[in-house]
C-alpha positions, 0 to 999 in steps of 0.5 A: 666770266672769270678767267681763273680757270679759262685763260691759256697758259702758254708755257703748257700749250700746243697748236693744233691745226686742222683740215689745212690740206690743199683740197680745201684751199680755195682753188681746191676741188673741196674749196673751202672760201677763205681758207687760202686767205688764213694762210700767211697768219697760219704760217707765222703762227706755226713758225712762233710755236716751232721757235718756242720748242712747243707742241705742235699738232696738224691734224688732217682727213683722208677719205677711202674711195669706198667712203667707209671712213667718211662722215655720212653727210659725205659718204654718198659724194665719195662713192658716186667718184668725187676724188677729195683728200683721197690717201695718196692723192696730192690735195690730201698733202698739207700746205706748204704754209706749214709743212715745207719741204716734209715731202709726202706723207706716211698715210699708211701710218696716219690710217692705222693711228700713228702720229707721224713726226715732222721735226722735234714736239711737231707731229701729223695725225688722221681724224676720222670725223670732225673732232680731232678727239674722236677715236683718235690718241690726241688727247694721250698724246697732249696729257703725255708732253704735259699740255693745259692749253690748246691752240685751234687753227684751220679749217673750217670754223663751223665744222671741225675746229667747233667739234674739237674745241667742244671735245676739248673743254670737255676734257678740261683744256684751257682753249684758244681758237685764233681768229685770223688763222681760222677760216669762216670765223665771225663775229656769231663765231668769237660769241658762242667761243667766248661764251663757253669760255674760249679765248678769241686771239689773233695770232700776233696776240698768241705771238705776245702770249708766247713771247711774255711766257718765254720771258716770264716762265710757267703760268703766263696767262692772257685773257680772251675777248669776252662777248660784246 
C-alpha cells in the first residue's frame, strides 16, 4: 500500500484519547481488562503531545440515569440501576494519567457540546456513541487548528477507537492508532488497521515522530507497519 497519501504528519496532528475514565479501568464497576495497563504508555504519550504544543483531544461518555443517551446495546443495564460513567459520579472523571490536578469536570458543558479547556491546544469533550465524530464537533474543531493526522489512544480497541477511526479515514485524515496505548489491541487489531491504511505505532514511535518534526519542520512523515 503506499504511504504517499496515508503516512502521518506530525507537524499537523492531535491526540485523541477515548473512554480513559476510571469506571473502565480494570478495577472500575465497567472493567475494561487491560486498560489500566495501557496507562503509563498513555501517560508519556499525553506528556509528549503537551511539550510539543499539539492538539490534544480526550474524549470521554457519560450516561443519563434514564439511559436516554445511551447506545441501546446498554440502555437496558442502565435503567435497571447499574451506576457507570454517570454525569458527576467519580468513575466518570478521567485518569489522573492524563488529566492530574484539573479537578472535576464541567459536565453540564461537556452534555450541551462544549469543549471544555484543560490547559493551551488540550480540550474534554462528551461522545454520545461510540465515534468520537458521531453528533459531535470533533472534526470542526481539528479542521479549525489546522489538523491532517489524528493520533487514537484509549479505551477500547473493539469498540470506540475502531468506530472513530473508520469515522475519520472517511473524513480523510491521515490516522495513527498507538498500539501499546490502547487497550485489547492485537495482532487481528494492527491487520485490519493496517489494512485500511492506518499506522500501527507504539508510543516511543510516535515520540520519534514528533521529535524529528520538531526538528525537522512541517511534512514529517513515518511510515506504519504493513501487514505481516
Amino acid at each position: 500500500m503506499s504511504e504517499e497519501f496515508t503516512a502521518p504528519e506530525f507537524g499537523s496532528a492531535a491526540l485523541l484519547t477515548i473512554d480513559v475514565q476510571l469506571d473502565f479501568l480494570d478495577d472500575g464497576p465497567a472493567a475494561i481488562p487491560g486498560t489500566t495497563a495501557i496507562l503509563p504508555a498513555l501517560g508519556e504519550l499525553v506528556a509528549h503531545f503537551r511539550a510539543r504544543e499539539r492538539p490534544i483531544v480526550h474524549a470521554l461518555r457519560l450516561y443519563a440515569a434514564d439511559g436516554s443517551n445511551v447506545d441501546r446495546c446498554r440502555r437496558a443495564l442502565i435503567r435497571a440501576g447499574s451506576q457507570i460513567v454517570g454525569p458527576g459520579s467519580p468513575g466518570s472523571e478521567l485518569s489522573d494519567t492524563i488529566c492530574a490536578g484539573s479537578g472535576p469536570l464541567d459536565h453540564e458543558r461537556l452534555l450541551a457540546g462544549d469543549f471544555v479547556s484543560l490547559g493551551p491546544s488540550e480540550h474534554v469533550m462528551y461522545k454520545p456513541r461510540w465515534s468520537a465524530f458521531y453528533a459531535t464537533d470533533l472534526h470542526a474543531h481539528l479542521s479549525a487548528l489546522g489538523v491532517s493526522t489524528l493520533v487514537v489512544a484509549g479505551c477500547n480497541y473493539p469498540n470506540c477507537p475502531r468506530a472513530t477511526i473508520y469515522d475519520a479515514s472517511a473524513r480523510d485524515y491521515r490516522l495513527v492508532i498507538v498500539e501499546d496505548a490502547t487497550s485489547r489491541f492485537d495482532e487481528r487489531a494492527r491487520s485490519e488497521m493496517s489494512g485500511i491504511g492506518v499506522s500501527c505505532l507504539t508510543c516511543s514511535a510516535v515520540r520519534e515522530g514528533l521529535t524529528a518534526e520538531n526538528v525537522a519542520g512541517s511534512g514529517t512523515r513515518l511510515a506504519g507497519s504493513q501487514p505481516g
